[in-house]
DOKE-597594 format. One record per residue (C-alpha): residue number from 0; residue in three letters; x, y, z. Coordinates in steps of 0.1 Angstrom, whole numbers. Layout:
+-----+-----+-------+-------+-------+
!   i !  aa !     x !     y !     z !
+-----+-----+-------+-------+-------+
! NUM ! ALA !     X !     Y !     Z !
...
+-----+-----+-------+-------+-------+
END
This chain:
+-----+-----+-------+-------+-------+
!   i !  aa !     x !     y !     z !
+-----+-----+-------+-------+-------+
!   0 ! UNK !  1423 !  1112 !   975 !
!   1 ! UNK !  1394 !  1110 !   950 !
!   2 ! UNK !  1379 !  1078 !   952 !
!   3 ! UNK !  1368 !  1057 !   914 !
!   4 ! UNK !  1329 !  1068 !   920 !
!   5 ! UNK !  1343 !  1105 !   921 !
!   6 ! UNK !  1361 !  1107 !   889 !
!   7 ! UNK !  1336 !  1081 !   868 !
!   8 ! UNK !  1313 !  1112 !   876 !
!   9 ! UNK !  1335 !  1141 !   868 !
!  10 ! UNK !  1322 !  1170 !   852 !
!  11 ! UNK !  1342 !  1181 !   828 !
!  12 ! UNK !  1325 !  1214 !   818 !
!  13 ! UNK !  1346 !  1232 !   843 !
!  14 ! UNK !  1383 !  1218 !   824 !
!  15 ! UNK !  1370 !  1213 !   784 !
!  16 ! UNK !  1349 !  1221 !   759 !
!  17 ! UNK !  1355 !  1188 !   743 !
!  18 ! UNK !  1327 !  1159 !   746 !
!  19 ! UNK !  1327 !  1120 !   748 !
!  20 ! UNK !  1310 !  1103 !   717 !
!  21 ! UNK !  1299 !  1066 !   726 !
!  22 ! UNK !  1295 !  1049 !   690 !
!  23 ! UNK !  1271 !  1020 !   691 !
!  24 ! UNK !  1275 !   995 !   663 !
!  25 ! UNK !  1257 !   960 !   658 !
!  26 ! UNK !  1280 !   929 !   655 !
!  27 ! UNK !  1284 !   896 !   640 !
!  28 ! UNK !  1256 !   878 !   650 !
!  29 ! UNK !  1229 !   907 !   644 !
!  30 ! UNK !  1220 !   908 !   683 !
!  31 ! UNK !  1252 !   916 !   698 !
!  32 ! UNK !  1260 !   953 !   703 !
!  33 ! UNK !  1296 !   969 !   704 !
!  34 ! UNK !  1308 !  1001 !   714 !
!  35 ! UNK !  1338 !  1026 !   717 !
!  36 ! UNK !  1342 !  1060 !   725 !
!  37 ! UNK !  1362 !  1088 !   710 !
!  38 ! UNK !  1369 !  1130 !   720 !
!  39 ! UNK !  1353 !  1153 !   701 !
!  40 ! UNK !  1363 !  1189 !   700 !
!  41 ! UNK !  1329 !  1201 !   714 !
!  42 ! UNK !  1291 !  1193 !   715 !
!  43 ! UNK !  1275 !  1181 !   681 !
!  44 ! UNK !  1235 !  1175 !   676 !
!  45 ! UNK !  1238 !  1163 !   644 !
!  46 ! UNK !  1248 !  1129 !   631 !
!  47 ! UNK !  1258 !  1147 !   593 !
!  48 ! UNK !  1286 !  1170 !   614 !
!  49 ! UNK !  1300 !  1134 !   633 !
!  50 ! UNK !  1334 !  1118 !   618 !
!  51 ! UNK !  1332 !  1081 !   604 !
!  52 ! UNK !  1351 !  1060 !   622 !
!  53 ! UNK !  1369 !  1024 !   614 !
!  54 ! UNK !  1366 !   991 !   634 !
!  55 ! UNK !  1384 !   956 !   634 !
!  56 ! UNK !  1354 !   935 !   614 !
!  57 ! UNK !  1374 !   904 !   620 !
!  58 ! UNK !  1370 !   904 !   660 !
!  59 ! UNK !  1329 !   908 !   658 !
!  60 ! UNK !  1328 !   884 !   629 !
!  61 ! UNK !  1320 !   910 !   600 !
!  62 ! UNK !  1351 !   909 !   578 !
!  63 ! UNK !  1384 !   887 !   573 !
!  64 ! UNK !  1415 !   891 !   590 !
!  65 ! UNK !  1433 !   899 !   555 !
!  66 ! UNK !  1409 !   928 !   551 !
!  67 ! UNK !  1398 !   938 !   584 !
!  68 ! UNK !  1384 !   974 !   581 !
!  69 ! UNK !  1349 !   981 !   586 !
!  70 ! UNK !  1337 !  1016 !   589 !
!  71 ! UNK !  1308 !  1034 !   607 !
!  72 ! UNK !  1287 !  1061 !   596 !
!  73 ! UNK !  1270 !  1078 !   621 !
!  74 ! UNK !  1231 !  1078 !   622 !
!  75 ! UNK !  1214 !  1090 !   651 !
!  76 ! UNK !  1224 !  1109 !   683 !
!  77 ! UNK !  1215 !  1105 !   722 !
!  78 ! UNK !  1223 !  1119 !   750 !
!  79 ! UNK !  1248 !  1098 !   770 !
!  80 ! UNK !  1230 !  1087 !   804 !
!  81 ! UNK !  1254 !  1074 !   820 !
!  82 ! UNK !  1284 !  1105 !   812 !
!  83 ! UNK !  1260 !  1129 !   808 !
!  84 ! UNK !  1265 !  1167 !   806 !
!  85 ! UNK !  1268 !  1169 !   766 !
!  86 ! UNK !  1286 !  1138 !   758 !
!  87 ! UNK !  1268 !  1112 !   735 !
!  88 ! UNK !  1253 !  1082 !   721 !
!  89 ! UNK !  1257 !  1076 !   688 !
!  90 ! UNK !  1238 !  1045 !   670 !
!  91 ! UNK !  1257 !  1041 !   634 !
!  92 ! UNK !  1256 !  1018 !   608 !
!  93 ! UNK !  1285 !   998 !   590 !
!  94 ! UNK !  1303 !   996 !   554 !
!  95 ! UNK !  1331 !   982 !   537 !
!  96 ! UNK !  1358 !  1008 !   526 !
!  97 ! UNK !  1344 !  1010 !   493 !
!  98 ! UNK !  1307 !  1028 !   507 !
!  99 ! UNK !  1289 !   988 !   504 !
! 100 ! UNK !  1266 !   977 !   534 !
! 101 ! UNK !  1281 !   952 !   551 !
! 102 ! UNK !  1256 !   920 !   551 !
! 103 ! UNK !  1252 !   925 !   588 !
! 104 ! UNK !  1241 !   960 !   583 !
! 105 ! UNK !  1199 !   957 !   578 !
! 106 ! UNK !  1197 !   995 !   589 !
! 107 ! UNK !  1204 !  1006 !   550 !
! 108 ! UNK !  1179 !   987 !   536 !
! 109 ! UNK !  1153 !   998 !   561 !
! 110 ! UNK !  1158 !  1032 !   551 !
! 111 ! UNK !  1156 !  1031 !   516 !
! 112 ! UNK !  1120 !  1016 !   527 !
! 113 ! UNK !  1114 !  1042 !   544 !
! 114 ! UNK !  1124 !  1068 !   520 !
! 115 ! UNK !  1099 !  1055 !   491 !
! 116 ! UNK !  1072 !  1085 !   486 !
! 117 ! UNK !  1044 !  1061 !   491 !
! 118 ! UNK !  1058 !  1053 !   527 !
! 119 ! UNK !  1068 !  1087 !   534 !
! 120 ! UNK !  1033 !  1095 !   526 !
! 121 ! UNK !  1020 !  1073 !   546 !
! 122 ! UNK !  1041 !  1086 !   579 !
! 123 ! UNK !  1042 !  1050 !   598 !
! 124 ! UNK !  1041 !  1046 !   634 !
! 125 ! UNK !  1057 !  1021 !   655 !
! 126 ! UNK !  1053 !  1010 !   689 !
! 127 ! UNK !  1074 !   980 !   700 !
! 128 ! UNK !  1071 !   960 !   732 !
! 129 ! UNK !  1104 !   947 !   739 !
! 130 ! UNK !  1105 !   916 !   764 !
! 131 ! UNK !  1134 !   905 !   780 !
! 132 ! UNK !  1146 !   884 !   809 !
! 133 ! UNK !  1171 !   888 !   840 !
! 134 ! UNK !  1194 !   864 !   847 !
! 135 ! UNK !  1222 !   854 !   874 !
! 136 ! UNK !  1253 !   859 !   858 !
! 137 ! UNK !  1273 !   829 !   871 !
! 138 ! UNK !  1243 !   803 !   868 !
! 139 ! UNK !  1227 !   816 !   836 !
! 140 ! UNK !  1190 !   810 !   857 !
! 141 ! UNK !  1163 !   841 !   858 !
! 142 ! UNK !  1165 !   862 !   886 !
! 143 ! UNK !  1147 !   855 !   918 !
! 144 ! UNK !  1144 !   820 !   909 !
! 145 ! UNK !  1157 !   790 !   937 !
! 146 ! UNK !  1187 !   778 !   929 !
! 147 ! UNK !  1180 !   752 !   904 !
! 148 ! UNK !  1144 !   751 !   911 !
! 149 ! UNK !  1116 !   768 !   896 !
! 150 ! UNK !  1088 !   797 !   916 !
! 151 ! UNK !  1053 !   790 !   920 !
! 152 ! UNK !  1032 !   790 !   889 !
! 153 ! UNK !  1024 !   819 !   864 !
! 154 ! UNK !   997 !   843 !   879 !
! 155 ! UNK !  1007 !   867 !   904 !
! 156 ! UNK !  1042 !   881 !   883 !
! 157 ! UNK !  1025 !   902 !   859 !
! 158 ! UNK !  1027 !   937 !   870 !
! 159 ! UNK !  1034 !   925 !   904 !
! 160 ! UNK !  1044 !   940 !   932 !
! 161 ! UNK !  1061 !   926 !   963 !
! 162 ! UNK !  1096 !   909 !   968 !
! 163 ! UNK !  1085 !   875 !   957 !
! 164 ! UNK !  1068 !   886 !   926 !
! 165 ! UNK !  1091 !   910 !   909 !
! 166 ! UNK !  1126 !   911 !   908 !
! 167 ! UNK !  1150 !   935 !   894 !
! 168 ! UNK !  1129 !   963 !   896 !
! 169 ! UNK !  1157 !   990 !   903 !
! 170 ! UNK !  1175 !   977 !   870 !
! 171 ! UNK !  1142 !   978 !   854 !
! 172 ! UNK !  1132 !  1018 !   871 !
! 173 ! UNK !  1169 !  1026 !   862 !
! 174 ! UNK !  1166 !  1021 !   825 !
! 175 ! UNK !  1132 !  1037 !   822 !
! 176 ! UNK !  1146 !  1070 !   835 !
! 177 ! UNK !  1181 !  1067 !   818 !
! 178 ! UNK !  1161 !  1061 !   781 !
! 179 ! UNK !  1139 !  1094 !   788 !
! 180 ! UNK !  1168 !  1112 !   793 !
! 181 ! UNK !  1189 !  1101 !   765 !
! 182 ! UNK !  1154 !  1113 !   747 !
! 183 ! UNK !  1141 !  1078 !   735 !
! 184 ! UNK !  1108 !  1077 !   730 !
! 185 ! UNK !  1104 !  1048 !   756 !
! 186 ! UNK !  1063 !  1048 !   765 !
! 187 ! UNK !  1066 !  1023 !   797 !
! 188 ! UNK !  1074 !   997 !   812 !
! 189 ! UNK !  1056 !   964 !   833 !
! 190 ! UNK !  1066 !   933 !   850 !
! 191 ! UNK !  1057 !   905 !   827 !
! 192 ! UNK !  1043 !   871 !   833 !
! 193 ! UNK !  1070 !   849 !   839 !
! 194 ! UNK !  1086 !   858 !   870 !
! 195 ! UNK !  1124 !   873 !   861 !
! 196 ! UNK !  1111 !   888 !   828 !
! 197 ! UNK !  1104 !   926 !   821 !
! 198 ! UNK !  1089 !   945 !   792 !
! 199 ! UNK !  1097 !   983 !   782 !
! 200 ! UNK !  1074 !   999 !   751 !
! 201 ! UNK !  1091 !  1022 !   723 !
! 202 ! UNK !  1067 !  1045 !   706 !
! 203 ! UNK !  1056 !  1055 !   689 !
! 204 ! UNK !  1080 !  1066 !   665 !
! 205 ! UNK !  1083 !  1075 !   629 !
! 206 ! UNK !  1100 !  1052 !   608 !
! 207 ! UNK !  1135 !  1046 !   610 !
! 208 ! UNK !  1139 !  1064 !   641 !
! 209 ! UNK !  1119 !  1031 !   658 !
! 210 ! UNK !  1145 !  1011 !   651 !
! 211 ! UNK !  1175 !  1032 !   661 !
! 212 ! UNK !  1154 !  1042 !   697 !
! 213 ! UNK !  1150 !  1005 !   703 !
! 214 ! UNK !  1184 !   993 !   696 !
! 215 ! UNK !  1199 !  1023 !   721 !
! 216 ! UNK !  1173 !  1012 !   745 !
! 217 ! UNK !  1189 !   979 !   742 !
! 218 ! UNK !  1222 !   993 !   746 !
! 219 ! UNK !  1214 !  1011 !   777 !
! 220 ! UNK !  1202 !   979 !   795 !
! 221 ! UNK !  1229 !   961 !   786 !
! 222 ! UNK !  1251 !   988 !   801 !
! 223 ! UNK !  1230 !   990 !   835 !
! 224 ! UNK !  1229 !   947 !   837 !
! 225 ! UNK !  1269 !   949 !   835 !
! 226 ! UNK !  1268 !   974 !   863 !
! 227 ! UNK !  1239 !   954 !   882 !
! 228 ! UNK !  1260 !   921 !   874 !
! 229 ! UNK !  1233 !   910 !   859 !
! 230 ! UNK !  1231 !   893 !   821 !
! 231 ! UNK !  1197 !   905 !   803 !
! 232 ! UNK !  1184 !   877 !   782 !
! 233 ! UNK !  1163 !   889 !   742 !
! 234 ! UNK !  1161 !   847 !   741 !
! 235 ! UNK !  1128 !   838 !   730 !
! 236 ! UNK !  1122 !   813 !   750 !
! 237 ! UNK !  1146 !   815 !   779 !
! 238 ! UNK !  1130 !   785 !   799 !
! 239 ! UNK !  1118 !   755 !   783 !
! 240 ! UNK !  1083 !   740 !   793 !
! 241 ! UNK !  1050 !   760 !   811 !
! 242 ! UNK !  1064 !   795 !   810 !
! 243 ! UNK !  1058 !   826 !   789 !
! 244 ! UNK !  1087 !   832 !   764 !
! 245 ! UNK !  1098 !   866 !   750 !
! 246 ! UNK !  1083 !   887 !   720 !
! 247 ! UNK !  1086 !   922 !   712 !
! 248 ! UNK !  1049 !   930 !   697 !
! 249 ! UNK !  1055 !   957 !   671 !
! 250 ! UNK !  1021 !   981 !   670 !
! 251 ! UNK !  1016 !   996 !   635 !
! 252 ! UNK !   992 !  1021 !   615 !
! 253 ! UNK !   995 !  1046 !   589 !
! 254 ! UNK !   981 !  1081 !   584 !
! 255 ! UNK !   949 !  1063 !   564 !
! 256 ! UNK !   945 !  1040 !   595 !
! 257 ! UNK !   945 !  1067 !   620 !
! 258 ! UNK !   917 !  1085 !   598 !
! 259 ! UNK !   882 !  1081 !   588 !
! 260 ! UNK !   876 !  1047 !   571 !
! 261 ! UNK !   908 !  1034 !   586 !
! 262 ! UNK !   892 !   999 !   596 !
! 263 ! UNK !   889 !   990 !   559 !
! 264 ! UNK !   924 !  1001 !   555 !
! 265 ! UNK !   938 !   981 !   584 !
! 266 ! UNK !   917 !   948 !   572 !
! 267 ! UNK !   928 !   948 !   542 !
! 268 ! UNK !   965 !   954 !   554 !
! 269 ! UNK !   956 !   926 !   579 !
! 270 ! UNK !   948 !   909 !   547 !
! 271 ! UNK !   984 !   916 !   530 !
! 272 ! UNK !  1004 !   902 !   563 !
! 273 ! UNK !   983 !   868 !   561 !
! 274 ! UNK !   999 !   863 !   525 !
! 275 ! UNK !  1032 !   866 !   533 !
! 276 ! UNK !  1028 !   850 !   564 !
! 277 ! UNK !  1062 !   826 !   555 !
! 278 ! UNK !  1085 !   851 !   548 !
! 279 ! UNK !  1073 !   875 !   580 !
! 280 ! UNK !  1076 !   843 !   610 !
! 281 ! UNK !  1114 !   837 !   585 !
! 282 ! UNK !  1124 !   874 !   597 !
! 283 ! UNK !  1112 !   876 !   630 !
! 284 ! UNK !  1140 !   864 !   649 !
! 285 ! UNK !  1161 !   836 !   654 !
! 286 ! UNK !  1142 !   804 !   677 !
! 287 ! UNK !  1107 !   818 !   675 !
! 288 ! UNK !  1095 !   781 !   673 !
! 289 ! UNK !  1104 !   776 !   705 !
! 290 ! UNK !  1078 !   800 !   714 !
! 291 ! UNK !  1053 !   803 !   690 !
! 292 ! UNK !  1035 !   774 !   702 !
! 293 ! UNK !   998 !   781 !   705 !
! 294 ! UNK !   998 !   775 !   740 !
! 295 ! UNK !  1008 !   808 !   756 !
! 296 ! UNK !   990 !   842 !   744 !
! 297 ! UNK !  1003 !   840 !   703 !
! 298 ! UNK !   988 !   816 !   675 !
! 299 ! UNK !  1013 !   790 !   669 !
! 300 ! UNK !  1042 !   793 !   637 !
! 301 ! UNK !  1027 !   775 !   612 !
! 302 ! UNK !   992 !   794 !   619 !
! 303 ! UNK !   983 !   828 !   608 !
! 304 ! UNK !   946 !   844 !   625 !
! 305 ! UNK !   941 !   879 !   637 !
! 306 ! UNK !   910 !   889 !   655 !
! 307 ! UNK !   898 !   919 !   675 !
! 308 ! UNK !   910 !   917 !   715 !
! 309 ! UNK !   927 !   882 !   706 !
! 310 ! UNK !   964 !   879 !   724 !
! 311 ! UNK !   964 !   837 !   711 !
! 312 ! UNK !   965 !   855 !   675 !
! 313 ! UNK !   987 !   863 !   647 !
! 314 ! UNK !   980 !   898 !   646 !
! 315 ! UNK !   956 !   918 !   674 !
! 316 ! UNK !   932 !   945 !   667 !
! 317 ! UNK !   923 !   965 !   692 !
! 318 ! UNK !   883 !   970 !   708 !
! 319 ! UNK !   888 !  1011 !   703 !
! 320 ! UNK !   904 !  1007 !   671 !
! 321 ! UNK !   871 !   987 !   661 !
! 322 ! UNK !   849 !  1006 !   676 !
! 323 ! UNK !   865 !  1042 !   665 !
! 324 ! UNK !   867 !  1026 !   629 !
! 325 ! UNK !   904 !  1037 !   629 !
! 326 ! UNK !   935 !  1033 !   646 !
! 327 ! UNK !   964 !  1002 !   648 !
! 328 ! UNK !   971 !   968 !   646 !
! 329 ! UNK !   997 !   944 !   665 !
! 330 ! UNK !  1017 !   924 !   651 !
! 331 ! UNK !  1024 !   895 !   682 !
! 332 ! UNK !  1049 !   872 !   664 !
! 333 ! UNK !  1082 !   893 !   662 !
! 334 ! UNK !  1100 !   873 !   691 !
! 335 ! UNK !  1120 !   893 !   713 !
! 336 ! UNK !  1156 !   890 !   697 !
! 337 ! UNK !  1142 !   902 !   664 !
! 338 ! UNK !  1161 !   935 !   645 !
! 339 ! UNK !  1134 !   960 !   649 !
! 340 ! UNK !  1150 !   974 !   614 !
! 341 ! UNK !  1141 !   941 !   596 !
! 342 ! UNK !  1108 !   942 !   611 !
! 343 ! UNK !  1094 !   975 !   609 !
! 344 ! UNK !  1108 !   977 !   572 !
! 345 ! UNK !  1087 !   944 !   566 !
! 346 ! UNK !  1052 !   953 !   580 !
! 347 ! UNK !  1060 !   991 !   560 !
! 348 ! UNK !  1067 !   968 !   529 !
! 349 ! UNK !  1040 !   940 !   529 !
! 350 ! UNK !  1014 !   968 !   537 !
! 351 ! UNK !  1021 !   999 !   517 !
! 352 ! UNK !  1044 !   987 !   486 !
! 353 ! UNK !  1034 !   951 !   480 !
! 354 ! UNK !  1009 !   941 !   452 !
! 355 ! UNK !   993 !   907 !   465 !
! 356 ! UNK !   982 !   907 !   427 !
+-----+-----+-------+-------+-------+
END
């Protein structure tokens, strides 16, 4: 008798030529991610040859019962980690029936960002740092925390090692390696100050392609928690009080910042994000006043500095960048549940299209 572990892990190869296709879709609330799969006739490696597909808006929060439909268009494909063989991920986008981006849908208006000439030009890298905590599912409290009670101090978590310094680690191991394969451009990962909380870097990646790889890489932890039993937390500020909270620092340059003279260009981009300081912090995700503070490693909400080697400001430069004359910036204030659409859009915007003028 075959046991569930057996047939979850069936290869079908040896019976079909037909494939799973896991589309990803972002609800409601712009953080929570849906998904449901469908049978192909065989493997596809482009999202252009992938069927559109229909949901029920009204049970994620995106459309009214009377008019329900809301349909996906496929945008990007993965390899499925967790099927594997040639089944896949597929990160999409939603419309109403009529072709309209849905208000929820922030993908569309990234990539006509991205599209302009004077971005395309400008080939714009991303490289995002995505924080996030693990909690106990039933008590909602970070993992390897006492019941009700709080670890020692701050100080020995980051890239710790050791059973009372970092916990989760397999969750955090089993991601890494599941993003690599599904081919995400996922750069690292470390344990992160507070004890419970993790970080994993996407980049650097082109475009809209940052966003898509960071919301699959997303995905795919959320996936491995519900196996672990395990809830993973994008709150910025998980724990109230003397703790760290959660940001995902979004690194940035353009083809004239990684060449000759690209200091200048970067300071006077620098110069562009100050300006529109306001409408940035307004798009960088939901309760970052909790955490932008002042007190723990970013300049606090209302403030806007950058300086070289400076994690309590705005926006860090790098010493090589400085040194080298060329290079990237980071942006520290996204906090960790921001959209990395949004975001990346934004910093292309301010920096390449905007006239301060």
């Amino acid at each position: 008798m075959a046991l569930l572990s057996d047939l979850i892990n069936l290869d079908l190869s040896d019976s079909t030529h037909k494939i799973i296709a896991e589309y990803i879709w972002i609800g409601g609330s712009g953080m929570d991610l849906r998904s449901k799969a469908r049978t192909l006739s065989g493997p596809v490696d482009d999202p252009k040859k992938l069927p559109k597909w229909n949901y029920d808006g009204s049970s994620t929060g995106q459309a009214p019962g009377e008019d329900s439909e809301v349909i996906l268009y496929p945008q990007a494909i993965f390899k499925d980690p967790f099927r594997r063989g040639n089944h896949i991920l597929v990160m999409c986008d939603a419309y109403t029936p009529a072709g309209e981006p849905i208000p929820t849908n922030k993908r569309c208006a990234a990539a006509k960002i991205f599209s302009d000439p004077e971005v395309e030009k400008e080939v714009p890298w991303y490289g995002i740092e995505q924080e996030y905590t693990l909690l106990k599912k039933d008590v909602n409290w970070p993992l390897g925390w006492p019941q009700g009670g709080f670890p020692g101090p701050q100080g020995p978590y980051y890239c710790g090692i050791g059973a009372d310094k970092a916990f989760g680690r397999d969750i955090v191991d089993s991601h890494y390696k599941a993003c690599l394969y599904a081919g995400i451009n996922i750069s690292g990962i470390n344990g992160e100050v507070m004890p419970g909380q993790w970080e994993f870097q996407v980049g650097p990646s082109v475009g809209i392609s940052a966003g898509d790889e960071l919301w699959v890489a997303r995905y795919i932890l959320e996936r491995i928690t519900e196996i672990a039993g395990v809830v993973v937390s994008f709150d910025p500020k998980p724990i109230p009080g003397d703790w760290n909270g959660a940001g995902a620092h979004t690194n940035y340059s353009t083809k004239t910042m990684r060449e000759e003279g690209g200091y200048e260009v970067i300071k006077k981009a620098i110069e562009k994000m100050g300006l529109r300081h306001k409408e940035h912090i307004a798009a960088y995700g939901e309760g970052n006043e909790r955490r932008l503070t002042g007190r723990h490693e970013t300049a606090d909400i209302n403030t806007f500095l950058w300086g070289v080697a400076n994690r309590g400001a705005s926006i860090r430069v790098g010493r090589d960048t400085e040194k080298e004359g060329k290079g990237y910036f980071e942006d520290r204030r996204p906090a960790s549940n921001m959209d990395p659409y949004v975001v990346t859009s934004m910093i292309a915007e301010t920096t390449i299209l905007w006239n301060k003028s």
